[in-house]
ZAMAR-690559 format. One record per residue (C-alpha): residue number from 1; residue in three letters; x, y, z. Coordinates in Angstrom, 2 decimals, padded with zeros to 5 digits, always signed. Layout:
N
- resi | resn | px | py | pz
- NUM | ALA | X | Y | Z
...
This chain:
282
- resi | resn | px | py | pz
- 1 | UNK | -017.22 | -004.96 | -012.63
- 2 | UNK | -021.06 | -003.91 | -011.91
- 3 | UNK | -022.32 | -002.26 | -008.71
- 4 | UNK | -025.95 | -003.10 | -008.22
- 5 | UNK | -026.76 | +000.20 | -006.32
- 6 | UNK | -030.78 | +000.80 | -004.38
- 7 | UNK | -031.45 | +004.23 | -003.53
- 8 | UNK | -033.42 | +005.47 | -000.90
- 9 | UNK | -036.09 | +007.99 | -001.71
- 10 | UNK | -034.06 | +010.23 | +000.58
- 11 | UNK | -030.67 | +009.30 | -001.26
- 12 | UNK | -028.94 | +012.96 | -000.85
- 13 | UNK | -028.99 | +012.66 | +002.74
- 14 | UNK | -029.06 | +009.21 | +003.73
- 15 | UNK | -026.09 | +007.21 | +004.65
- 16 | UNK | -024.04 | +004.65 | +001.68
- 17 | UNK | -022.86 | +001.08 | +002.13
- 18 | UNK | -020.55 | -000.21 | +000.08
- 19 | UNK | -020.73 | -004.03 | +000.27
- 20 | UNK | -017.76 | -006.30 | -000.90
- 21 | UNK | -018.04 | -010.24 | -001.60
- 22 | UNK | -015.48 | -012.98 | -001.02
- 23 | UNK | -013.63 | -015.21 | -003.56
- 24 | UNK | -015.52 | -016.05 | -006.45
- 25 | UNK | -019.09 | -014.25 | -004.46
- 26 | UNK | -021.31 | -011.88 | -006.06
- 27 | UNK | -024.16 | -009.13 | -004.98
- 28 | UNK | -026.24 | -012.13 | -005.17
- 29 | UNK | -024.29 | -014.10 | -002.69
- 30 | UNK | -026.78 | -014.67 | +000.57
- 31 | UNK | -024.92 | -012.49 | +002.72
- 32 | UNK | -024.35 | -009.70 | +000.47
- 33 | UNK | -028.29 | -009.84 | +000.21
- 34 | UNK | -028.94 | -010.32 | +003.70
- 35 | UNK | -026.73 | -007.59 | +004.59
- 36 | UNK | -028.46 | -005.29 | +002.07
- 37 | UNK | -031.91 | -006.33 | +003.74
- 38 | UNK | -031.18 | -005.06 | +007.11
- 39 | UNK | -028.89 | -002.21 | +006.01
- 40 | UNK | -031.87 | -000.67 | +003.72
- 41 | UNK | -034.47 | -001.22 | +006.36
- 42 | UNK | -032.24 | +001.38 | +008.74
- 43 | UNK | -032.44 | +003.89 | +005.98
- 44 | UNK | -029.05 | +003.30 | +004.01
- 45 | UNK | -028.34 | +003.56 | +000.29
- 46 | UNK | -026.79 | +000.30 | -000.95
- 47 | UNK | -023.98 | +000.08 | -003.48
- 48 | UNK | -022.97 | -003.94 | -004.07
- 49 | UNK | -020.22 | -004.30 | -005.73
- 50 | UNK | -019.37 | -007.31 | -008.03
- 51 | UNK | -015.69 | -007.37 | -008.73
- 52 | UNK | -014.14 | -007.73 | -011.90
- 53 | UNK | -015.62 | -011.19 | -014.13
- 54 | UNK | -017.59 | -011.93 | -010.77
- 55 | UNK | -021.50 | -011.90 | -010.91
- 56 | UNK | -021.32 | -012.63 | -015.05
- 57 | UNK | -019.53 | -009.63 | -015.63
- 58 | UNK | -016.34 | -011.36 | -017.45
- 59 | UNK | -017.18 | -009.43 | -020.90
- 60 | UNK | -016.89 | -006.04 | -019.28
- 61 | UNK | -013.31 | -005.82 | -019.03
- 62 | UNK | -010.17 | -007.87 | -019.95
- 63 | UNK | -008.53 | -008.11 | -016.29
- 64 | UNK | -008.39 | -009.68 | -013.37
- 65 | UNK | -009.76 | -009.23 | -009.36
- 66 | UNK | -007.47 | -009.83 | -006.53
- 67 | UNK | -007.63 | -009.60 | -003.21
- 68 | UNK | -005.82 | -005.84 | -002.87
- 69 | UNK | -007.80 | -004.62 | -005.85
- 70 | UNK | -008.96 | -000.88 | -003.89
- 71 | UNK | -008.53 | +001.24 | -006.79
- 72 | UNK | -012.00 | -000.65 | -008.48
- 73 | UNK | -014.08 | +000.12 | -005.93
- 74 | UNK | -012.93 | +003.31 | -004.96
- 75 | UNK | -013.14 | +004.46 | -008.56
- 76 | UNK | -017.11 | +003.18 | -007.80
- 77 | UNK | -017.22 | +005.57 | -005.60
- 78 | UNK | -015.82 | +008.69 | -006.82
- 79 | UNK | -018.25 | +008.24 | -009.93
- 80 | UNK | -021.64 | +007.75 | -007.25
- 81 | UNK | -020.04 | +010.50 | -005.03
- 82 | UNK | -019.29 | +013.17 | -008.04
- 83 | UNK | -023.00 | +012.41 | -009.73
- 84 | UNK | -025.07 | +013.03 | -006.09
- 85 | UNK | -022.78 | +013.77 | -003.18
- 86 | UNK | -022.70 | +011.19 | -000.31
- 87 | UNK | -022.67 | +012.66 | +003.40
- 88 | UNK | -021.41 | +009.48 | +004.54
- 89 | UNK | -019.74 | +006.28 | +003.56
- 90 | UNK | -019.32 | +003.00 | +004.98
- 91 | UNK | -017.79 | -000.09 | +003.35
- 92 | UNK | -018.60 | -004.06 | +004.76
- 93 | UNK | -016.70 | -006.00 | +003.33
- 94 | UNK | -016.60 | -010.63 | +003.65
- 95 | UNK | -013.51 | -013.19 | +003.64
- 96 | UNK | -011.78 | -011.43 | +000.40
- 97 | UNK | -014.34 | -008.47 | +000.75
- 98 | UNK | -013.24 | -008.11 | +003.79
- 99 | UNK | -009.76 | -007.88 | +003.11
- 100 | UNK | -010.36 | -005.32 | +000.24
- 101 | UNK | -012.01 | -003.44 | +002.89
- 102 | UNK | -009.86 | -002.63 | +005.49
- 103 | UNK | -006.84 | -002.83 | +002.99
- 104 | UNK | -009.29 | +000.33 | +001.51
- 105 | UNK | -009.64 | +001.74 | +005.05
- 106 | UNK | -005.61 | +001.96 | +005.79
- 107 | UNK | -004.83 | +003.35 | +002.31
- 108 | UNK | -008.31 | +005.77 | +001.91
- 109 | UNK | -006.41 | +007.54 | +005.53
- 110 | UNK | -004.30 | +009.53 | +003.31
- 111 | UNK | -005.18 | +009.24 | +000.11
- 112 | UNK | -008.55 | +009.28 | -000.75
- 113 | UNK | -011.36 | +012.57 | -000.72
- 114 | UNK | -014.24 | +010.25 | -000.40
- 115 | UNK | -016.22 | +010.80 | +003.24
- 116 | UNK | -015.60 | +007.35 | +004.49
- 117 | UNK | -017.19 | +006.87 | +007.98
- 118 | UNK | -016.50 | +003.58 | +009.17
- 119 | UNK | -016.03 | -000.32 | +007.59
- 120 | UNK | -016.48 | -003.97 | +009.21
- 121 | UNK | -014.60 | -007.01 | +007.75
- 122 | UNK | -016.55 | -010.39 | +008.53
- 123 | UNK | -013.89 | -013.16 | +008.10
- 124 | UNK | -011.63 | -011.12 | +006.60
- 125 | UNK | -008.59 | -012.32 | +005.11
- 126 | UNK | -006.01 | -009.92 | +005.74
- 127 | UNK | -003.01 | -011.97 | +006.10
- 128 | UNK | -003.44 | -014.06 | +002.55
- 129 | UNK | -000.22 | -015.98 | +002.79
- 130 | UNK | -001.01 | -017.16 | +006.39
- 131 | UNK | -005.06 | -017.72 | +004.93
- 132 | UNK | -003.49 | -019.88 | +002.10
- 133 | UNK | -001.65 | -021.70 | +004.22
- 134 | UNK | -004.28 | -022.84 | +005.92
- 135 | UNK | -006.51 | -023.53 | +002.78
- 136 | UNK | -003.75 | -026.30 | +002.03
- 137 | UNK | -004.37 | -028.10 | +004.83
- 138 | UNK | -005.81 | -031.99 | +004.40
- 139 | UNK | -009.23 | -031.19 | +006.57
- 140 | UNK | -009.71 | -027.87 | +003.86
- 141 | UNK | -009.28 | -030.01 | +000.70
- 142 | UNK | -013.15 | -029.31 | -000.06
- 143 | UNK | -013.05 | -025.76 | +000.05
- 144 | UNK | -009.71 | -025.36 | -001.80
- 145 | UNK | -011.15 | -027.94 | -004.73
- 146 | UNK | -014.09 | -025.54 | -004.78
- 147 | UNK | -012.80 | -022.58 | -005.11
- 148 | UNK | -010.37 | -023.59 | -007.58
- 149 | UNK | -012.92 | -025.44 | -009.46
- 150 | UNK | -014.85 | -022.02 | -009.47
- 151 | UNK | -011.70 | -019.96 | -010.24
- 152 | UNK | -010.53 | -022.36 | -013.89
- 153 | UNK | -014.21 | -022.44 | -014.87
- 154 | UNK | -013.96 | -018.69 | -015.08
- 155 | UNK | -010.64 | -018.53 | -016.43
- 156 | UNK | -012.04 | -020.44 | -019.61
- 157 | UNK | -015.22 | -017.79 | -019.88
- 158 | UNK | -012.91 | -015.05 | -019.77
- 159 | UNK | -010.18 | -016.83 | -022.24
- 160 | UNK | -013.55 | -017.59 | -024.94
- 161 | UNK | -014.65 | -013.93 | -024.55
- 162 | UNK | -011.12 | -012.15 | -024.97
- 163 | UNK | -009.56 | -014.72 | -027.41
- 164 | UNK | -005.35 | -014.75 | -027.22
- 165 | UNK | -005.32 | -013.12 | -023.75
- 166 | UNK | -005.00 | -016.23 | -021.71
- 167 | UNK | -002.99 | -019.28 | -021.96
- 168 | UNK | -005.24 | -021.89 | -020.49
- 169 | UNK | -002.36 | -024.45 | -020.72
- 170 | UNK | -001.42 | -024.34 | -017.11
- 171 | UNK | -004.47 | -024.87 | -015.82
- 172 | UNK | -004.36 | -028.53 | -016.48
- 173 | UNK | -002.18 | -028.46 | -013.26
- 174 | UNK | -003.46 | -026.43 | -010.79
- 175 | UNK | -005.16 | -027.93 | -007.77
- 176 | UNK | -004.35 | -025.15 | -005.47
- 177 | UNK | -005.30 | -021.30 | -004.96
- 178 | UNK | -001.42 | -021.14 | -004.84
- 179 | UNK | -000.75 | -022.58 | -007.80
- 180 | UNK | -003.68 | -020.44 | -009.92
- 181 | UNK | -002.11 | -017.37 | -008.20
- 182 | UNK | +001.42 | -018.12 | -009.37
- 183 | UNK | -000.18 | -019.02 | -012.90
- 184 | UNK | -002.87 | -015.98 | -013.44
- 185 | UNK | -003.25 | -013.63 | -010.03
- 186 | UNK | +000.46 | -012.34 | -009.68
- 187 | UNK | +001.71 | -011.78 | -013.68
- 188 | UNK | -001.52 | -010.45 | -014.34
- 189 | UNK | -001.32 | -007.41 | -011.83
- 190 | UNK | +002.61 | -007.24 | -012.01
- 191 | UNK | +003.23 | -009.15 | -008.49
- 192 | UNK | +005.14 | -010.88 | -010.23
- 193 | UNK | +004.87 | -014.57 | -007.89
- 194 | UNK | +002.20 | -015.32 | -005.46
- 195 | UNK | +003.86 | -014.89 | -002.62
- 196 | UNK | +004.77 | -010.80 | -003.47
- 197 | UNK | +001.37 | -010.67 | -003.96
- 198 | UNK | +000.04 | -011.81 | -001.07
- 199 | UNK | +002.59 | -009.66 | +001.01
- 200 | UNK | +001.97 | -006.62 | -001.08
- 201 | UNK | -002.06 | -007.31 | -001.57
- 202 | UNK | -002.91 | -008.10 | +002.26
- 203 | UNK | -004.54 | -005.55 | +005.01
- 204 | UNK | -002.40 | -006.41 | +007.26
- 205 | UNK | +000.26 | -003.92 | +006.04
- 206 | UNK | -002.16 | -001.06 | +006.40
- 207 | UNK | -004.04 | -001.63 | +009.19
- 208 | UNK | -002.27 | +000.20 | +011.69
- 209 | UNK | -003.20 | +003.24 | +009.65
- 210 | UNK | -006.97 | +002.83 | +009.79
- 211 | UNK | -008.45 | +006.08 | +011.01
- 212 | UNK | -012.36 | +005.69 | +011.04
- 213 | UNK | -014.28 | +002.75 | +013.41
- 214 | UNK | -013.57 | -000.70 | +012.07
- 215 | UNK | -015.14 | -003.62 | +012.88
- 216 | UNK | -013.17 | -007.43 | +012.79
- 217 | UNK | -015.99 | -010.42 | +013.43
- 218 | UNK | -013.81 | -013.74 | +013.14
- 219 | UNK | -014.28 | -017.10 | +014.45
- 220 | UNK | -011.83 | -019.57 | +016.59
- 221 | UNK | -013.11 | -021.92 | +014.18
- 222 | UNK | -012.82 | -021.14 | +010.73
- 223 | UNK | -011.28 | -023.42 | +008.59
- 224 | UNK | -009.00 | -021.25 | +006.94
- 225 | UNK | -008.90 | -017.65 | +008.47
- 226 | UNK | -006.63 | -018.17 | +011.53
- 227 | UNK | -007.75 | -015.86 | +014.38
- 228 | UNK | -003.90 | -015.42 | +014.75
- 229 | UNK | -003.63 | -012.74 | +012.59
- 230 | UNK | -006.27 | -010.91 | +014.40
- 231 | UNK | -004.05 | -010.88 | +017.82
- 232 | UNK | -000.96 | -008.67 | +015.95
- 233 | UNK | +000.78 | -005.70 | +016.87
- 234 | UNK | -000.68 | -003.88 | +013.76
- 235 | UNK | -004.21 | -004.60 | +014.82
- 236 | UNK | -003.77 | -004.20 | +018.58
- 237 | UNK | -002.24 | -000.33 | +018.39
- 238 | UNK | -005.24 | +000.31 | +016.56
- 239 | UNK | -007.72 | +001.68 | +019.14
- 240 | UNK | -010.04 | +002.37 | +016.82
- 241 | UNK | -010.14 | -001.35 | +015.45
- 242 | UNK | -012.63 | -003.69 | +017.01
- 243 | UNK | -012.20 | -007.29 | +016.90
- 244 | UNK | -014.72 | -009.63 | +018.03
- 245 | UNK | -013.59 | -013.51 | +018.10
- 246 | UNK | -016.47 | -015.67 | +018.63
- 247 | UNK | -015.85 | -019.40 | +019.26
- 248 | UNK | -018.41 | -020.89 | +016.80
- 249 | UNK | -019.45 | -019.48 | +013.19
- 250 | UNK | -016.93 | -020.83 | +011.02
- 251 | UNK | -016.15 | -019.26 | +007.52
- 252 | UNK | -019.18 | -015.81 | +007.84
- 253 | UNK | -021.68 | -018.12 | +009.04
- 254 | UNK | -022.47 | -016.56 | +012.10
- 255 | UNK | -025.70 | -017.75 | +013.18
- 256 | UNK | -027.70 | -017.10 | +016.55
- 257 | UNK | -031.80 | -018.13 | +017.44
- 258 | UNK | -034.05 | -016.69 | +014.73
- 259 | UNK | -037.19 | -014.88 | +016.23
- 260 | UNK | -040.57 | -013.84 | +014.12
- 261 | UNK | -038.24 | -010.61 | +013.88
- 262 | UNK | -035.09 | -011.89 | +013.85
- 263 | UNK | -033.36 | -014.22 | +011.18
- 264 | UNK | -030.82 | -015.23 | +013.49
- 265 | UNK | -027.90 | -013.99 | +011.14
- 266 | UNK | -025.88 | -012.39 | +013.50
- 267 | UNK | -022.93 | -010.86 | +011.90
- 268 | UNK | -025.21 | -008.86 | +009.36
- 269 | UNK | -027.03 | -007.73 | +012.18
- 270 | UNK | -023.73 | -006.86 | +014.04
- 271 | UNK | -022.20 | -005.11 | +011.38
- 272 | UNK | -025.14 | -002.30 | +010.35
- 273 | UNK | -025.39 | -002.16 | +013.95
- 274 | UNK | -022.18 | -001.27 | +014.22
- 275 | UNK | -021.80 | +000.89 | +011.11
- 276 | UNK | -025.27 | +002.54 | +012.18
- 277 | UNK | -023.82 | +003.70 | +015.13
- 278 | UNK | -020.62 | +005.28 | +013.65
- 279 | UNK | -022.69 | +007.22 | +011.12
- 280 | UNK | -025.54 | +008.17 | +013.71
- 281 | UNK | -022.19 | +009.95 | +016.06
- 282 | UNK | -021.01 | +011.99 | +013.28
């Protein structure tokens, strides 16, 4: 992995985001960039993270992401935190990001030193058997052949640069996420199948032990992040979770008029706000 990190000239004192991308994204993905833009402009340091083999990072080490992978960038964070301590952190996190996020937020309650502040999932993906499900619907047969077009084109990079540690044999067969998970995901991180991990690896376990302001954006009609799991017990006892269900913006492509000063991306905008304000009542 490789966090892409921009300091303010003020970095001792100023505020730390910690952004997260989605399934097969990168700190170059537009939202990760756009997020940066209007988080730096309001003063924050910025700390994007590129998960393990994502962003052309598949030489630097010989595992896997998935979607519960905290302990990567937590371990980010400690080293930043221990070099120039941070007087605040907040994490945003999108689709997978935004699982890893508040999955990061329920465990970091108890067991973490760093000063997290606040996160904000947009699309997040915190129930990833119910989100899989959906992926394998007929209408979402483009953005499952996508991402698992993405997902074997990596898993030959990473077989060429760390010879005899993959088997690429079953990939002649997969033409789900499901499948690739059974085949690479779950063995690889000791889940065993795909459905352990996605029971073991998903936020919604640890929500309901959140204990900073979150943020949920979702929409009522993305294709394969089901609002459902955004209406459960474990989210609704949390007063300190916000959920905001819009009716149009799809899969984090929340979009409102554009203005000379205003791109009209309104999650990004929604999220530092939010984050902003969270750090600002410390």
């Amino acid at each position: 992995m490789r966090a892409d990190c921009y300091w303010q000239p003020s970095r001792p004192t100023a505020p730390t985001l910690l952004g997260l991308h989605g399934l097969e994204g990168s700190s170059e993905a537009h939202y990760m960039r756009g997020l940066a833009d209007k988080a730096w402009s309001r003063g924050w340091n910025l700390v994007l993270l590129n998960q393990r083999n994502c962003g052309g990072t598949e030489h630097l080490s010989p595992g896997l992401y998935h979607s519960g992978l905290t302990a990567d960038p937590i371990a980010v964070l400690k080293v930043l935190h221990a070099e120039v301590p941070m007087p605040g952190i907040a994490i945003a996190g999108y689709s997978l990001g935004g699982n890893l996020t508040l999955k990061l937020a329920g465990e970091a309650a108890s067991a973490s030193d760093l000063p997290i502040v606040a996160v904000a999932a947009v699309s997040p993906t915190i129930d990833l058997a119910l989100c899989v499900d959906a992926l394998e619907q007929p209408a979402n047969m483009f953005y499952q052949w996508n991402f698992v077009r993405g997902l074997k084109a990596r898993m030959r990079r990473k077989a060429a640069l760390w010879p005899g540690r993959f088997a690429l044999t079953p990939l002649s067969r997969i033409r789900t996420i499901r499948q690739f998970d059974d085949a690479y995901t779950a063995p690889s991180h000791g889940f065993g199948t795909a459905a352990n991990y996605y029971q073991l690896a998903s936020a919604l376990r640890v929500v309901d032990a959140i204990q900073v302001p979150a943020l949920i954006i979702a929409a009522d009609d993305d294709p394969f992040v089901p609002t459902s799991q955004f209406t459960s017990d474990a989210v609704r006892s949390n007063p300190l979770v916000t959920v905001s269900i819009q009716s149009h913006g799809g899969h984090c492509g929340f979009i409102a008029r554009a203005t000379p000063a205003y791109d009209g991306y309104w999650a990004e905008a929604r999220v530092v706000d939010f984050l902003t304000a969270a750090v600002s009542g410390l």
